[in-house]
DSSP file (Angstrom, degrees, kcal/mol; ACC not computed):
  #  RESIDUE AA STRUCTURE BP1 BP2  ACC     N-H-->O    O-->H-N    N-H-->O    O-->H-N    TCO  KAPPA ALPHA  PHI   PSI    X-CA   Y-CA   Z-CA
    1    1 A X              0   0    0      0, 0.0     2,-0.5     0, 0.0    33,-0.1   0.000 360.0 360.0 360.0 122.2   96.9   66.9  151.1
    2    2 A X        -     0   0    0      9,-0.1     2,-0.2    31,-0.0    31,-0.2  -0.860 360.0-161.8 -78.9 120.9   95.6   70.3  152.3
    3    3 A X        -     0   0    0     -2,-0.5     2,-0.3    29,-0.2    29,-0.2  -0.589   5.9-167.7 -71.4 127.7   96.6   73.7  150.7
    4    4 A X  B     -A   31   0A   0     27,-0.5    27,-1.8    -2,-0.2     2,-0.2  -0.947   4.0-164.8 -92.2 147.4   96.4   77.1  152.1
    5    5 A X    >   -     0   0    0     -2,-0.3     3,-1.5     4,-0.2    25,-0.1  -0.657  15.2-143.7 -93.8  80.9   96.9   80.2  149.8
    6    6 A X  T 3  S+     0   0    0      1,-0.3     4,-0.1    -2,-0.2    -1,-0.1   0.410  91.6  56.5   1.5 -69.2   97.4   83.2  151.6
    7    7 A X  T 3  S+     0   0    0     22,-0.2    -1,-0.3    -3,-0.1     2,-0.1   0.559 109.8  39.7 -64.1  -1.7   95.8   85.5  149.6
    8    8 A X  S <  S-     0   0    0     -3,-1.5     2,-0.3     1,-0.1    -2,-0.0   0.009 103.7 -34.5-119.2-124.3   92.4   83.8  149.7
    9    9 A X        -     0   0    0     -2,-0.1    -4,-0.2    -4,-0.0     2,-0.1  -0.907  68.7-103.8 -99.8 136.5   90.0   81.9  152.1
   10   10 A X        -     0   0    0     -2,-0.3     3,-0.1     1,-0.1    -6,-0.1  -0.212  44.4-122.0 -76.0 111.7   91.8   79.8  154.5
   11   11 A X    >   -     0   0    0     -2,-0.1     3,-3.0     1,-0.1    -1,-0.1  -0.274  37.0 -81.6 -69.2 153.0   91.4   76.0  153.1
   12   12 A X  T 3  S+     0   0    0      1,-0.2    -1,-0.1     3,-0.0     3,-0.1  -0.249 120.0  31.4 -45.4 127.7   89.7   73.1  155.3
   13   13 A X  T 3  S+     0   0    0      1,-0.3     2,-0.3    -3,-0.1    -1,-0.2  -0.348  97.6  86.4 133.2 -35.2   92.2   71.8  157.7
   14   14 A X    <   -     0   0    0     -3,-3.0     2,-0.3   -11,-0.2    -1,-0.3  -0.775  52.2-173.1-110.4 137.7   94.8   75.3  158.6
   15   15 A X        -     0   0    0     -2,-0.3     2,-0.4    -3,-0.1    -4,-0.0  -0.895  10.2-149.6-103.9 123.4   93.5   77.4  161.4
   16   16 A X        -     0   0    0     -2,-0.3     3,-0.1     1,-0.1     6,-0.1  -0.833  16.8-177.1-145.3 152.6   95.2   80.6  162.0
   17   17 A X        +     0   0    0     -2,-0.4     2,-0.3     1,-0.2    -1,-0.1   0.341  66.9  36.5-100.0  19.0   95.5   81.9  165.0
   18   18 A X    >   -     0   0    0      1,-0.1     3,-2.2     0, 0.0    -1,-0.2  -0.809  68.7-139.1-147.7 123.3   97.2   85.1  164.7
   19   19 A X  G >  S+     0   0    0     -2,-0.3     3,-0.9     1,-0.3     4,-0.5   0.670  97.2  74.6 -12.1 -53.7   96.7   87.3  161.7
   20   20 A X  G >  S+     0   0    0      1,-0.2     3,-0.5     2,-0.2     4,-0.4   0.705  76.5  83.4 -71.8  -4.3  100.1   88.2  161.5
   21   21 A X  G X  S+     0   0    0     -3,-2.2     3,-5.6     1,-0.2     4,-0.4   0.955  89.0  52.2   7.1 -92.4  100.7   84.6  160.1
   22   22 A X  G X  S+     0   0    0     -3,-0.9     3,-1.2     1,-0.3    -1,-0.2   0.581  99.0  61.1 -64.0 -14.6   99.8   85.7  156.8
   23   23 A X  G <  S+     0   0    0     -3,-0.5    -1,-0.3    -4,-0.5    -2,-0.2   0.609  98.8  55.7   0.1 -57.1  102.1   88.5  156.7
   24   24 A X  G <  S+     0   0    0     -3,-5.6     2,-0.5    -4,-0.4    -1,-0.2   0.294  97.1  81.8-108.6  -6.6  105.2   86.3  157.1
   25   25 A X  S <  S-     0   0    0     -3,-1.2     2,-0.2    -4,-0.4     3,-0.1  -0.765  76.4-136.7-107.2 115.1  104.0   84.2  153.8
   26   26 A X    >   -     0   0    0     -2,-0.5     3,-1.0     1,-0.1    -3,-0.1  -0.546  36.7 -68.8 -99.9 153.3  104.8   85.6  150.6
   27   27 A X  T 3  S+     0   0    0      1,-0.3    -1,-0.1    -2,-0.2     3,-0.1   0.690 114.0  10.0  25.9 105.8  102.5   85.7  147.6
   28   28 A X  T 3  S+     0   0    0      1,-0.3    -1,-0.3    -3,-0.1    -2,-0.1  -0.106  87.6 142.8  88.8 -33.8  101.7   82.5  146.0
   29   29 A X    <   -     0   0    0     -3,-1.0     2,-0.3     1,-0.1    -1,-0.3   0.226  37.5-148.1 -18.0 149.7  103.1   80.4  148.6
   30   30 A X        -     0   0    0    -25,-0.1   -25,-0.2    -3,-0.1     2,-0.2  -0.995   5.3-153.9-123.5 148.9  101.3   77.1  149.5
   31   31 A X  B     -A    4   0A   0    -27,-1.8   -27,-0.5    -2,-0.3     2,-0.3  -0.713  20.8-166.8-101.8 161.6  101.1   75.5  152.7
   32   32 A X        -     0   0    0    -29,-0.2     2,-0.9    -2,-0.2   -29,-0.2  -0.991  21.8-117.6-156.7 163.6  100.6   72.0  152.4
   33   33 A X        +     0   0    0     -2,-0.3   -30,-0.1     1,-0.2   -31,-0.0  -0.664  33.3 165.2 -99.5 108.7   99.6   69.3  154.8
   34   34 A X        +     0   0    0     -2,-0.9     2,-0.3     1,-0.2    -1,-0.2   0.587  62.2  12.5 -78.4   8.6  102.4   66.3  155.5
   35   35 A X        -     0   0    0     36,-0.1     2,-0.2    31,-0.0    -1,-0.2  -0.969  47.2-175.1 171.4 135.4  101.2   64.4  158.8
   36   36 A X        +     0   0    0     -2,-0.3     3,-0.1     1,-0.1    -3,-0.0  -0.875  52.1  85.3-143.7 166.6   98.3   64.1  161.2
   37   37 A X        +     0   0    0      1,-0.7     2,-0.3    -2,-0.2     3,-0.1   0.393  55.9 111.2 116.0  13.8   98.4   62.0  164.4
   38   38 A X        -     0   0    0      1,-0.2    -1,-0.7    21,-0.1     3,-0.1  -0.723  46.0-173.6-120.3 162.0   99.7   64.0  166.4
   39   39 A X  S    S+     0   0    0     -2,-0.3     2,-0.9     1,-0.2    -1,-0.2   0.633  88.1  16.7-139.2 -69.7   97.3   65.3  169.2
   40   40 A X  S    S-     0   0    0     -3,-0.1    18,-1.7     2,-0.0     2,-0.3  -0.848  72.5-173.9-120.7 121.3  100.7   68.1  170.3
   41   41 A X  B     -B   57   0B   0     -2,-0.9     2,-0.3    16,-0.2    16,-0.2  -0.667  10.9-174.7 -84.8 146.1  103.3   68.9  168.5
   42   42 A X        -     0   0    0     14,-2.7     2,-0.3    -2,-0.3    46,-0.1  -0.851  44.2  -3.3-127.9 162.0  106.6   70.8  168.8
   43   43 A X        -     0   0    0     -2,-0.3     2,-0.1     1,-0.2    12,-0.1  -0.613  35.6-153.0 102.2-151.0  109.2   71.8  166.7
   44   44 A X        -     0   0    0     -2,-0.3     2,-0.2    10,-0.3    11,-0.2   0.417  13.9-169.1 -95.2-165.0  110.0   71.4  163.7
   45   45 A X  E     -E   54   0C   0      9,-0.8     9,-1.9    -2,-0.1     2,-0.2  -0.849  15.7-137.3-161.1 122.8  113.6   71.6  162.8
   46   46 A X  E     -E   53   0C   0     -2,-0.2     2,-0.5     7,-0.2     7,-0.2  -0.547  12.0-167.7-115.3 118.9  115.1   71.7  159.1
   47   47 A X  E >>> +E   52   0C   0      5,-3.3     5,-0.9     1,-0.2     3,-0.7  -0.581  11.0 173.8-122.4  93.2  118.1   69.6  158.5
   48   48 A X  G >45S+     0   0    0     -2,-0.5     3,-4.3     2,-0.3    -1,-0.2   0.823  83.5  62.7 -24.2 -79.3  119.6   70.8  154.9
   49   49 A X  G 345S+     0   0    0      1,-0.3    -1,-0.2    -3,-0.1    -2,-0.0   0.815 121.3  24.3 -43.5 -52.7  122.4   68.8  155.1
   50   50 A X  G <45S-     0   0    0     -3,-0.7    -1,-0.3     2,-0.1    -2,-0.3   0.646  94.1-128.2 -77.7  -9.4  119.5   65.6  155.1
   51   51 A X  T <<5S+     0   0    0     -3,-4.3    17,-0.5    -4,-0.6     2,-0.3   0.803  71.5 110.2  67.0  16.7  116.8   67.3  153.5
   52   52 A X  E   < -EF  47  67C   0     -5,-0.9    -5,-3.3    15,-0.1     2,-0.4  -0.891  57.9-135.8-139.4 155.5  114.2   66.2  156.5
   53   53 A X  E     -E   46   0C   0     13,-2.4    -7,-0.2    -2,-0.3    13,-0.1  -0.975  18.8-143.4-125.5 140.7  112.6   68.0  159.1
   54   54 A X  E     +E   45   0C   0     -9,-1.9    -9,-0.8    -2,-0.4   -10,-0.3  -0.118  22.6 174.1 -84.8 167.5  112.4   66.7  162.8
   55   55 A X        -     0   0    0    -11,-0.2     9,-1.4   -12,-0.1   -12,-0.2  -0.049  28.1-106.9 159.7 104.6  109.6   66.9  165.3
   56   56 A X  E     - C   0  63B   0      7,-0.2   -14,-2.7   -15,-0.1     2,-0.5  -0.135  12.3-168.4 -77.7 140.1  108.0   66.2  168.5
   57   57 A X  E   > -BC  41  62B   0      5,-2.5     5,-3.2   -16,-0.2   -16,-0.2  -0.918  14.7-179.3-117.8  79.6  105.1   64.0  169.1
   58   58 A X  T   5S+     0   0    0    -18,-1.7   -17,-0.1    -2,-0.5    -1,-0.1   0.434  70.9  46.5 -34.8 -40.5  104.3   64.8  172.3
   59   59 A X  T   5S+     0   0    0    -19,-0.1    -1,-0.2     1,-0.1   -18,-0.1   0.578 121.7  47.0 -82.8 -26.9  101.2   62.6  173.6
   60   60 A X  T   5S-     0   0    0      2,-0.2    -2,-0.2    17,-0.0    -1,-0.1   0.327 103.9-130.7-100.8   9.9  103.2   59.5  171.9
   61   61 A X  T   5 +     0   0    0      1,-0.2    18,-2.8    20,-0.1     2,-0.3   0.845  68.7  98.5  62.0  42.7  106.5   60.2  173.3
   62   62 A X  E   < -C   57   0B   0     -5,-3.2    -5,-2.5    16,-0.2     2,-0.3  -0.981  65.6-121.4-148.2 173.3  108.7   60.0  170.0
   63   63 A X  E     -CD  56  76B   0     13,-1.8    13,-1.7    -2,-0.3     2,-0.2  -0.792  29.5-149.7-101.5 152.4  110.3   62.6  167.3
   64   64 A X  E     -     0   0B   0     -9,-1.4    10,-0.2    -2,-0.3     2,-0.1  -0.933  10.3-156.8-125.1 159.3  109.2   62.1  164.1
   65   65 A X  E     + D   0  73B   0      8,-1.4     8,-2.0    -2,-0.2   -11,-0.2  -0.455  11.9 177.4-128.1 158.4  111.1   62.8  160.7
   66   66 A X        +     0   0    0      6,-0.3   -13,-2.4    -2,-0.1     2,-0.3  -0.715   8.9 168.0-170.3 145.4  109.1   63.5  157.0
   67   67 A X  B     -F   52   0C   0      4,-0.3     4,-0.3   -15,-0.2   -15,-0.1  -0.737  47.9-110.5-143.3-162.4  111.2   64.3  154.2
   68   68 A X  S    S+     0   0    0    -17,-0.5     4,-0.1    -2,-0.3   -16,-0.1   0.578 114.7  48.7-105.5 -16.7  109.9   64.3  150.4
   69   69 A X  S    S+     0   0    0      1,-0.1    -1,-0.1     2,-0.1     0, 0.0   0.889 131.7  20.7 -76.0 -42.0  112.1   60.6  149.0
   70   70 A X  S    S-     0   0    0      1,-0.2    -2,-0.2     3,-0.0    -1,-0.1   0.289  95.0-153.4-113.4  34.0  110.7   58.6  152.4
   71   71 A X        -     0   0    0     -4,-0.3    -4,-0.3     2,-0.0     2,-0.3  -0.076  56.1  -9.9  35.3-135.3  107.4   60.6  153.8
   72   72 A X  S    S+     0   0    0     -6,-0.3     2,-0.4   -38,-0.2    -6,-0.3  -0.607  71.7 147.8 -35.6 108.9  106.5   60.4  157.3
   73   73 A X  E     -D   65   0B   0     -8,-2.0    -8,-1.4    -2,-0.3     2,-0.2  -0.985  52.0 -90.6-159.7 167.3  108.3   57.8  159.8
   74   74 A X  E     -     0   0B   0     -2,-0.4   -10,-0.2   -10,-0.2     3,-0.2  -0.531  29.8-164.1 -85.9 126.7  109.2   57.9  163.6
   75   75 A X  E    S-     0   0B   0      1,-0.3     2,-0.3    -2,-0.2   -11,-0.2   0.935  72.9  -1.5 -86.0 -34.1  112.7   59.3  164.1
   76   76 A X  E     -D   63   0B   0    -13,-1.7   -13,-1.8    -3,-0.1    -1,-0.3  -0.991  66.5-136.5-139.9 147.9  112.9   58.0  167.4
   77   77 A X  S    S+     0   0    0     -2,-0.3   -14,-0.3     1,-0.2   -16,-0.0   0.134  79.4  12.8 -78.8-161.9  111.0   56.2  169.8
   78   78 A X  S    S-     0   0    0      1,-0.2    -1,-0.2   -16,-0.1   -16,-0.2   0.388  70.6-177.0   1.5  77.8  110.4   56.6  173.8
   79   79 A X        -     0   0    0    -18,-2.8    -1,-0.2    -3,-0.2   -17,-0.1   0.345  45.4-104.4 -86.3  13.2  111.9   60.0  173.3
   80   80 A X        +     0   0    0      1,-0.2     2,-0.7   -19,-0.2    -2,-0.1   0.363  59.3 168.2  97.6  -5.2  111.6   60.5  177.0
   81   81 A X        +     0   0    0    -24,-0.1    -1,-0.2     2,-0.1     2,-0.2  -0.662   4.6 170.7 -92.9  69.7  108.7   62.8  176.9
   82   82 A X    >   -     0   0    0     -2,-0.7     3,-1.7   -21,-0.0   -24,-0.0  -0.600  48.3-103.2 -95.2 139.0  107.2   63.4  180.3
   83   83 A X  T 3  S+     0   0    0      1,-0.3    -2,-0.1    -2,-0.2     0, 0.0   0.745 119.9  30.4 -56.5 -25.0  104.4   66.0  181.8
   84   84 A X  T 3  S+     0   0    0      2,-0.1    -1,-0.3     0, 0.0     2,-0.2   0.581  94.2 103.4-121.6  -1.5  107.3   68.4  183.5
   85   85 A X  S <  S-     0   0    0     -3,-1.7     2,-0.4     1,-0.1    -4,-0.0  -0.502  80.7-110.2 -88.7 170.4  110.2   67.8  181.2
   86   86 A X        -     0   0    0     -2,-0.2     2,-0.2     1,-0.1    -2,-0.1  -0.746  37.5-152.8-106.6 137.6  111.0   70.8  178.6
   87   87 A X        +     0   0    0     -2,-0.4     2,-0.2    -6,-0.1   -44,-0.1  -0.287  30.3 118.8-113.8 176.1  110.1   69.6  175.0
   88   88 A X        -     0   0    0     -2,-0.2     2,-0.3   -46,-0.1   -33,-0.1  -0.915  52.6-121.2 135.8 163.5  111.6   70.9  171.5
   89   89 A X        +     0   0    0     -2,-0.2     2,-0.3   -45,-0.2   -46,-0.1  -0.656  43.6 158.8-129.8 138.9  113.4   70.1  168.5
   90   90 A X        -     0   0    0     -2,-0.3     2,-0.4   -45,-0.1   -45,-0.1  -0.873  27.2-149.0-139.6-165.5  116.6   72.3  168.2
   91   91 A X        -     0   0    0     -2,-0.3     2,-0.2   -44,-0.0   -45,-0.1  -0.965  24.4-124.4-158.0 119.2  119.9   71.7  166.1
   92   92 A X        -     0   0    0     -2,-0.4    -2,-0.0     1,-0.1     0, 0.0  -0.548  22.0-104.1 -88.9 169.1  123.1   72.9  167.5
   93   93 A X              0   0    0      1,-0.3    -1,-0.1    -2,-0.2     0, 0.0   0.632 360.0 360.0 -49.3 -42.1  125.5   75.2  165.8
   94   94 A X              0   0    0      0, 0.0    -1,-0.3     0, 0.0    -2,-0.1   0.523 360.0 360.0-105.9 360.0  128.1   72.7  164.8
């Protein structure tokens, strides 16, 4: 697992690429890394009510899901995922 901590030198693995990043994190925070395979990603998207966050896996055509009881696992498969279609996680209102 990789760490960042804001207030020091950016640990191996986290690029960022616009300053105002660190701004938005506050003091003490850690970033930490859950999941690699993914070559682009979108999202994520938080669902309290489950306690898991959602996400697109763009070059492999599926969402994936990560919470902290079951890690990492594919939320869905052939999610439809095509070079011209518009790509996301959102969560509607209701």
């Amino acid at each position: 697992m990789t760490t960042y901590r804001p207030k020091q030198e950016i640990r191996e693995g986290f690029e960022v690429y616009d300053e105002r990043f660190r701004k938005m994190l506050p003091e003490g925070v850690e970033l930490e890394r859950h999941f690699t395979g993914t070559a682009w990603a979108e999202g994520p998207v938080y669902f309290s009510d489950g306690d898991y966050v959602v996400w697109s896996d763009i070059r492999n055509d599926r969402m994936m899901r990560w919470s902290i009881s079951e890690g990492a696992s594919a939320f869905r498969e052939s999610a439809g995922y095509i070079p011209t279609a518009t790509t996301g996680t959102g969560r509607d209102a209701s």
